[in-house]
VOGU-3710 file (C-alpha; in Angstrom, 3 decimals, decimal comma):
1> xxxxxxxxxx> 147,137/109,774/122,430  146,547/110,764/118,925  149,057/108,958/116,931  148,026/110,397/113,880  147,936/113,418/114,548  152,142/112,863/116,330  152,822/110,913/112,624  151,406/113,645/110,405  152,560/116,905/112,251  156,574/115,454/113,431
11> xxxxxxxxxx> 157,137/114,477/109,872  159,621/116,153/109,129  161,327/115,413/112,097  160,727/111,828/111,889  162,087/111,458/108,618  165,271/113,151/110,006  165,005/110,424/112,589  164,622/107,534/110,049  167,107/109,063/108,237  169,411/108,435/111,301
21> xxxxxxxxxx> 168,960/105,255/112,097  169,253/104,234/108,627  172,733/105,410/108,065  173,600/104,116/111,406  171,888/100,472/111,135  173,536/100,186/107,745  177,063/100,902/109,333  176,472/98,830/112,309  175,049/95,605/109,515  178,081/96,250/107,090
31> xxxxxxxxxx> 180,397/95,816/110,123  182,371/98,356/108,364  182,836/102,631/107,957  179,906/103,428/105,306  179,328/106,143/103,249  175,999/108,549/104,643  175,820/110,912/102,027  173,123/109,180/99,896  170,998/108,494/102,923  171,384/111,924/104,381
41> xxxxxxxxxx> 170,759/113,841/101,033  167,301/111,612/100,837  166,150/112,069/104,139  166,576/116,065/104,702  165,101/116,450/100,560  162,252/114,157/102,106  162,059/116,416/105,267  162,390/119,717/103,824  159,435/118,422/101,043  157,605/117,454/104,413
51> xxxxxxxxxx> 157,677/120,798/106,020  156,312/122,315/102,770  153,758/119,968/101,967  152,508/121,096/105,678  152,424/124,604/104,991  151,128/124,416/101,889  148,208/122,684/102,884  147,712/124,958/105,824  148,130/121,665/108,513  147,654/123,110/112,129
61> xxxxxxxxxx> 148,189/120,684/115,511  149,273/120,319/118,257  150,570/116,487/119,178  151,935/117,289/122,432  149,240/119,892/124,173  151,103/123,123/125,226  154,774/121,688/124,489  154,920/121,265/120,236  152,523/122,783/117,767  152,894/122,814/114,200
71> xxxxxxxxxx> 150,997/125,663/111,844  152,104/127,249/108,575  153,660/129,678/111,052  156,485/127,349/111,552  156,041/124,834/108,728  157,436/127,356/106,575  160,772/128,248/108,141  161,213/124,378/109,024  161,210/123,643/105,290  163,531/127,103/104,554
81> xxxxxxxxxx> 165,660/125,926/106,993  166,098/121,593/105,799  166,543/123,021/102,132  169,381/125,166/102,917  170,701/122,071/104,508  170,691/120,314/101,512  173,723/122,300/99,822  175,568/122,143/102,516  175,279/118,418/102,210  176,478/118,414/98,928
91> xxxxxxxxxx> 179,436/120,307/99,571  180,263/118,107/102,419  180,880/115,333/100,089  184,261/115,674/99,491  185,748/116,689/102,904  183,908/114,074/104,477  182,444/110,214/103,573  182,542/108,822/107,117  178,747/107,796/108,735  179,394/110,042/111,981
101> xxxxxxxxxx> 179,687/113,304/109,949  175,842/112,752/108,703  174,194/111,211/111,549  175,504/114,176/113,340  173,908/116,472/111,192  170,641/114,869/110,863  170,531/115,239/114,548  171,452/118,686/114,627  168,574/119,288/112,167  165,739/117,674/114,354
111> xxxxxxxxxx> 166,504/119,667/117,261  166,405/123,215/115,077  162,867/121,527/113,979  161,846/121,321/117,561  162,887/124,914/118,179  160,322/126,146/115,685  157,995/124,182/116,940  157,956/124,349/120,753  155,446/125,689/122,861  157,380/124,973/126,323
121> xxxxxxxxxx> 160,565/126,461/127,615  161,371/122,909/128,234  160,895/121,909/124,880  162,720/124,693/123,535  165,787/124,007/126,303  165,836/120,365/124,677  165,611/121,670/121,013  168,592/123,929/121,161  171,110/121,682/122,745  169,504/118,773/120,743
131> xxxxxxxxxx> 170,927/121,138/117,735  174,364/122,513/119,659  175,629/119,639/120,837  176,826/117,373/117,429  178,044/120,748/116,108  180,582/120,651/119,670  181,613/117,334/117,311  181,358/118,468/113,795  183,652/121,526/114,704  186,408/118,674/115,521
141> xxxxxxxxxx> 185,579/115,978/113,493  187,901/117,400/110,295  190,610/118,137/112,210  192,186/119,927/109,325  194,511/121,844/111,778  195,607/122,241/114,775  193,971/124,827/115,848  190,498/122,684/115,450  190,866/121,347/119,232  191,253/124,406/120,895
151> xxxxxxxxxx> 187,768/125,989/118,766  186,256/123,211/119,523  186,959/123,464/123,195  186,113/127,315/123,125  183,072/126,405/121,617  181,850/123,461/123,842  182,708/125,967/126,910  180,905/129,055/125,910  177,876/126,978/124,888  177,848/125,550/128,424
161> xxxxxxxxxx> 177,779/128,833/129,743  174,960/129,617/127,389  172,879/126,726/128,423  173,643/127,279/131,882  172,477/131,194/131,762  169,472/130,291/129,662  168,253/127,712/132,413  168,449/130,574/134,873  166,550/132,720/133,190  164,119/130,068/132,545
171> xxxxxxxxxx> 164,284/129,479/136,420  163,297/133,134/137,044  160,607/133,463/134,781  159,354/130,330/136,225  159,773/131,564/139,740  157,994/135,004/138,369  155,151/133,734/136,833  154,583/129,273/137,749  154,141/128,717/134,194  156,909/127,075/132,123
181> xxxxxxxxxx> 155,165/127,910/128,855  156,765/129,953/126,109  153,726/132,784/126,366  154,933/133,908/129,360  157,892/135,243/128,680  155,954/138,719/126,291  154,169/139,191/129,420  157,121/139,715/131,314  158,719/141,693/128,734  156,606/144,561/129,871
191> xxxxxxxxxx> 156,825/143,948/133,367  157,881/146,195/135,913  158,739/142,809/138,271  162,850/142,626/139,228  162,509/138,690/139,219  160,649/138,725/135,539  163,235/141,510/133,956  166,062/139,537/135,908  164,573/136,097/133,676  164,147/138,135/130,461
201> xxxxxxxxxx> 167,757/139,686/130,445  169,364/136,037/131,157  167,052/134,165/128,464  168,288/137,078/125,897  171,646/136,826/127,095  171,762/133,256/126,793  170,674/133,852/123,026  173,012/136,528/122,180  176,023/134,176/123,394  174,470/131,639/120,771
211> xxxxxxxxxx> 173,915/133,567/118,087  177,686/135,327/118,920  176,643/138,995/119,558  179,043/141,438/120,805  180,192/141,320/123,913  179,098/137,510/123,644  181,316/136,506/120,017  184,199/135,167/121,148  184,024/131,880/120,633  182,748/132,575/116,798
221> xxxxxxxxxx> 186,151/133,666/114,902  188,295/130,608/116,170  185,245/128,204/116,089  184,478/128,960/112,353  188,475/129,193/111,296  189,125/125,986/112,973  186,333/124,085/111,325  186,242/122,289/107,830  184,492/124,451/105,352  180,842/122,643/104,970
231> xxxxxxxxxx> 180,864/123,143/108,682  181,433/126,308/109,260  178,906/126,479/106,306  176,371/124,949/108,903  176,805/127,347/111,702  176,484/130,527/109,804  173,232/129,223/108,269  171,490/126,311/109,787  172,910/127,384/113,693  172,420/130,819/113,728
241> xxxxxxxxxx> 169,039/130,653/112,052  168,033/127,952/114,606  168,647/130,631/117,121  167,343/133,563/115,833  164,056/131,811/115,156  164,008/130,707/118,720  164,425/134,357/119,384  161,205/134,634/117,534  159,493/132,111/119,133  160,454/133,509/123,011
251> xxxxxxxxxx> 159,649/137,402/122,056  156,459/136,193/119,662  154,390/139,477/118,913  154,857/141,528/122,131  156,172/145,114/121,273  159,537/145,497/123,257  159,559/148,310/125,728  162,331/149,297/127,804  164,753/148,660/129,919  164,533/145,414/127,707
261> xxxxxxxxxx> 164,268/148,045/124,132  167,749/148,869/125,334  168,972/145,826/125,643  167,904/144,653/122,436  169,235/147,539/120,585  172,374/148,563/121,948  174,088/145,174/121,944  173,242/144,343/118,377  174,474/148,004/117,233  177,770/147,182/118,765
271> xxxxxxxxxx> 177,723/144,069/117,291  177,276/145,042/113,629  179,881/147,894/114,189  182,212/145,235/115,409  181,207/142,825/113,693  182,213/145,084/110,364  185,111/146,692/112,264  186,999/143,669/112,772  186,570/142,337/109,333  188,296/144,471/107,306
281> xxxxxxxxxx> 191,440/142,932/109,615  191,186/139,383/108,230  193,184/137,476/105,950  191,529/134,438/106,527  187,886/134,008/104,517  186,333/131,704/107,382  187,748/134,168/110,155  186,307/137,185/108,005  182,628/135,371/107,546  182,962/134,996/111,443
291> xxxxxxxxxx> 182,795/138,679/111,441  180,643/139,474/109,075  178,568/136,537/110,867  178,570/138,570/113,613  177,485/141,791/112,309  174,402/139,905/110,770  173,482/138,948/114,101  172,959/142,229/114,848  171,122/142,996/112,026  168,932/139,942/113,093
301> xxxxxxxxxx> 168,559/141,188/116,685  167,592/144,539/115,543  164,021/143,470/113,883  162,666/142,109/117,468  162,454/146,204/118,006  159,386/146,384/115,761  156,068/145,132/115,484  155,289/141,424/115,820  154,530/140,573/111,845  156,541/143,149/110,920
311> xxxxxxxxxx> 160,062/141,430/112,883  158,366/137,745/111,740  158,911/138,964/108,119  162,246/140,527/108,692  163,935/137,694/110,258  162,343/134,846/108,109  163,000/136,977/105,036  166,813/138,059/106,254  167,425/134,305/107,164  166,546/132,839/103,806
321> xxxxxxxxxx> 168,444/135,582/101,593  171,412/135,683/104,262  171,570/131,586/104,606  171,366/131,291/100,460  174,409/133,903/99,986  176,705/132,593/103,139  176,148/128,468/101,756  176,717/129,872/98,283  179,885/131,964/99,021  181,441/128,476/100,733
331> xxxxxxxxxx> 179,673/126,220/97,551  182,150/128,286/95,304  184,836/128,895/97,250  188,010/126,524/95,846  189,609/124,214/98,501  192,718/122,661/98,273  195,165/119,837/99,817  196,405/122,613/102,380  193,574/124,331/104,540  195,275/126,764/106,205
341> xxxxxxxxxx> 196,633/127,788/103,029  193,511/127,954/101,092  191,329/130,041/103,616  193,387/132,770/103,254  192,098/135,475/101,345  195,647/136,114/99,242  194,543/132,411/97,588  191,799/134,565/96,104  193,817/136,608/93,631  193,371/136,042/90,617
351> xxxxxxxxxx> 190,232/133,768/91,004  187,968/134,927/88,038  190,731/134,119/85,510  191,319/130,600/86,696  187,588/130,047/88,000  185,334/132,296/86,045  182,235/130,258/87,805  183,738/130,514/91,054  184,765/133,948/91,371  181,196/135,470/89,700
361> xxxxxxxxxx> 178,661/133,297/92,635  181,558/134,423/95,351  181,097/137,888/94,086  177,034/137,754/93,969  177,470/136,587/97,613  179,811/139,367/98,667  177,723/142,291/97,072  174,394/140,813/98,403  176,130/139,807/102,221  176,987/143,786/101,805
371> xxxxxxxxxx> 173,202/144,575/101,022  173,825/146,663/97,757  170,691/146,812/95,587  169,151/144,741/93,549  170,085/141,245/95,494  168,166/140,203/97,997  170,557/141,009/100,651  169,489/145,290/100,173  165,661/143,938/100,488  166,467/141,868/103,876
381> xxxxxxxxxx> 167,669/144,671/105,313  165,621/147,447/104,310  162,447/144,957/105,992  164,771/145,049/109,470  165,682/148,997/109,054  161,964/149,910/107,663  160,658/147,769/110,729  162,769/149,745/113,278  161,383/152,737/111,680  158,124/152,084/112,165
391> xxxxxxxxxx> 158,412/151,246/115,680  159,875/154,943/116,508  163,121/153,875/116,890  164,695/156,845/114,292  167,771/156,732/115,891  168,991/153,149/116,545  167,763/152,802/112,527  170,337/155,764/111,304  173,205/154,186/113,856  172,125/150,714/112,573
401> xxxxxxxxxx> 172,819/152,013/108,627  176,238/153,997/109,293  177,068/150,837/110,711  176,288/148,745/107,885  177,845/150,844/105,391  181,527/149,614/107,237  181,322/146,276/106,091  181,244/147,628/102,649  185,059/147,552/102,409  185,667/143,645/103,117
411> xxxxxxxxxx> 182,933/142,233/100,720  184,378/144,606/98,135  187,784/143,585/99,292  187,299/140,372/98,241  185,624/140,970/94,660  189,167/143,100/94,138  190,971/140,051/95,139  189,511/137,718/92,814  188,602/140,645/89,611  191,569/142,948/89,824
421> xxxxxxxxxx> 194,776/140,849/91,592  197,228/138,872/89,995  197,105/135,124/90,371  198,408/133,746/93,259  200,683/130,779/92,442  199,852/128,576/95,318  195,988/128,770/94,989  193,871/125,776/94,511  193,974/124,452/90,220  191,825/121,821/89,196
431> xxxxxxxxxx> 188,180/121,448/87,688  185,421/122,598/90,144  183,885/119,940/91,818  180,390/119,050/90,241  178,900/118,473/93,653  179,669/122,173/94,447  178,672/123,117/91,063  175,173/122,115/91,997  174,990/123,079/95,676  175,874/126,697/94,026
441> xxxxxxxxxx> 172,684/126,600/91,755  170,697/126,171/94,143  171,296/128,505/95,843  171,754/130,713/93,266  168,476/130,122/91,398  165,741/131,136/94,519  168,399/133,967/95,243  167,893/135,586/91,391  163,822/134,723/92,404  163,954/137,055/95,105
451> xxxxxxxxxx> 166,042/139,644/93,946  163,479/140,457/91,399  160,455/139,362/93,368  160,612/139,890/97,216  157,002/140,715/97,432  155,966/137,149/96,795  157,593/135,859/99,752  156,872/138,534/101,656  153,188/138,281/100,865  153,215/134,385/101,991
461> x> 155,222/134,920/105,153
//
């Protein structure tokens, strides 16, 4: 066994490990409650440096022979995906200082690094309930209502019945083809086999309940309303990007044909008319970017109908724009004493004349969420609509853009909340925390870099 080769290529994951056990050890050797942040901030900054450093110098291997592989195919969205962790960290700081919080995360992170990385079905099995499970805890661990029990139950439930489907499916494609490997799952995308189609539909399935596409989204609303705000932060970034990019990793280049073309399309139409449907209803801003998570998904979804480097650039591209405007909508939002209060949208009103800062990133995040020109939200989705396109799917793309254009009416709903209402007495006062003040620049800054120059990021991916 190449050691090595295991230290060089898991970096980044042991440095999330390290980062772990350092918090922990400290706790346990202090006797007493200690504060992660520090520790946690370090380690992912050290991991998500990692991750580049791999991709940059174009480090390929394979540690574990047919089970974990590193390239600059995934180095790259392993680094994407520890940086956008990093505001969500600092955001964290003031809901919570307890070690559990952080060691939670940090182990949430290594299993969304394994995901990118696996080669096996087993590895990727381990990798995405490595990253579920702590966020079963995180959902509960504010406890900010009293709601947060039952989400958290909801959530813990559905996400058994996720794993449980995706080990069937697993099971049939192993049964179809006696190969546990990830590569075998294209080849039975354009089988004709009932066993291999029967694997396929489960391991999709099992994804769509994960990522919370329609019919499959239940558990999303009351999971991200009954969580703290840095968490729900963390599942509409770091989660669903985890499982979208296992969704690239299962379908890898293999055009998708039907039945399975169906599949793929019709749900995640449904889901982004839903999704944007059911929005517009909200009057609580997590419940609403539960929605609007939703619809995304669909958008997400959508891109595995085209070509394979033409859905690897619109899913890498719509996760980094989509995870930079959801972490920066939540970096700016104000928070109070009284969460229920606070997450309505009515607490809103008024914002920009209280909170200039505040109320001008929410509104960048809005209008880009809603894909209006020239933030990088319009360029994520014309790569997914422009990919559909090209694969001869005319149809599903004009559904896919009617549907889009609903959503318009909540985002904007918002900006007229915080531009053009009056000031709502009982909304959060005070001087914006300096934490947040940072998580929101930067995010902001690589969001202004691709808004006005896409086609370097496109050209690297």
């Amino acid at each position: 066994m190449n050691w090595q080769l295991i230290l060089t290529a898991m970096l980044p994951e042991h440095l999330l490990l390290v980062g772990m056990l350092a918090i922990l050890g400290l706790e346990i050797r202090s006797g007493r409650p200690r504060d992660g942040f520090g520790l946690a901030v370090l380690f992912t900054t050290a991991a998500a440096l990692a991750a580049f450093w791999l991709y940059a110098t174009g480090f390929t291997g394979a540690p574990f022979l047919h089970h974990f592989s590193v390239g600059p195919v995934t180095s790259l969205p392993k680094a994407v995906l520890l940086a956008l962790a990093i505001p969500v960290l600092l955001i964290s700081r003031d809901d919570f200082a307890e070690t559990p919080y952080y060691t939670l995360v940090l182990a949430s992170l290594y299993g969304a690094c394994l995901i990118i990385s696996s080669d096996s079905f087993p590895t990727l099995f381990l990798g995405i309930e490595i990253m579920s499970l702590p966020v079963y805890a995180l959902v509960l661990l504010g406890l900010l209502r009293a709601q947060s029990t039952e989400a958290a139950l909801k959530y813990l439930v559905l996400g058994g019945a996720a794993t449980a489907t995706l080990l069937m499916g697993i099971a049939f494609l192993y049964g179809w083809s006696g190969s546990l490997a990830i590569a075998a799952f294209p080849y039975a995308l354009a089988s004709t086999d009932p066993l291999a189609l029967a694997g396929v539909a489960l391991v999709t399935a099992a994804l769509f309940l994960k990522a919370a596409v329609v019919p499959f989204h239940a558990w999303a609303p009351d999971a991200y309303e009954g969580a703290s705000a840095p968490v729900t932060a963390y599942m509409a970034t770091i989660i669903k990007a985890g499982v979208l990019l296992a969704a690239l990793r299962v379908f890898g280049t293999m055009p998708v044909v039907a039945p399975v073309a169906g599949l793929i399309a019709v749900l995640p139409l449904l889901s982004m008319a839903w999704g944007n449907l059911a929005a517009i209803r909200q009057t609580s801003f997590r419940r609403m970017i539960a929605y609007s998570s939703i619809a995304h998904a669909g958008y997400l979804f959508y891109a595995l109908l085209g070509d394979g480097r033409g859905r690897w650039e619109a899913i890498v591209f719509y996760l980094i724009a989509y995870g930079l405007m959801n972490v920066l909508a939540f970096a700016a939002l104000p928070r109070g004493a009284d969460d229920e209060r606070q997450d309505r949208l009515d607490a809103l009103k008024g914002l920009y004349y209280r909170r200039p800062f505040a109320a001008i990133m929410i509104a960048i995040a809005m209008l880009s969420l809603a894909g209006l020109p020239p933030l990088p939200g319009f360029a994520a989705k014309f790569l997914v609509f422009k990919n559909v396109l090209a694969a001869g799917y005319t149809a599903y793309a004009v559904a896919g853009l009617v549907a889009s254009y609903l959503g318009l009416y909540f985002y904007l709903r918002v900006i007229q909340y915080m531009f053009m209402a009056e000031q709502d007495p009982a909304a959060a006062r005070g001087t914006p925390r300096r934490l947040a003040v940072l998580a929101s620049v930067l995010c902001l800054v690589p969001a202004v870099l691709l808004m006005f120059f896409p086609g370097w990021l496109i050209d690297r991916l």
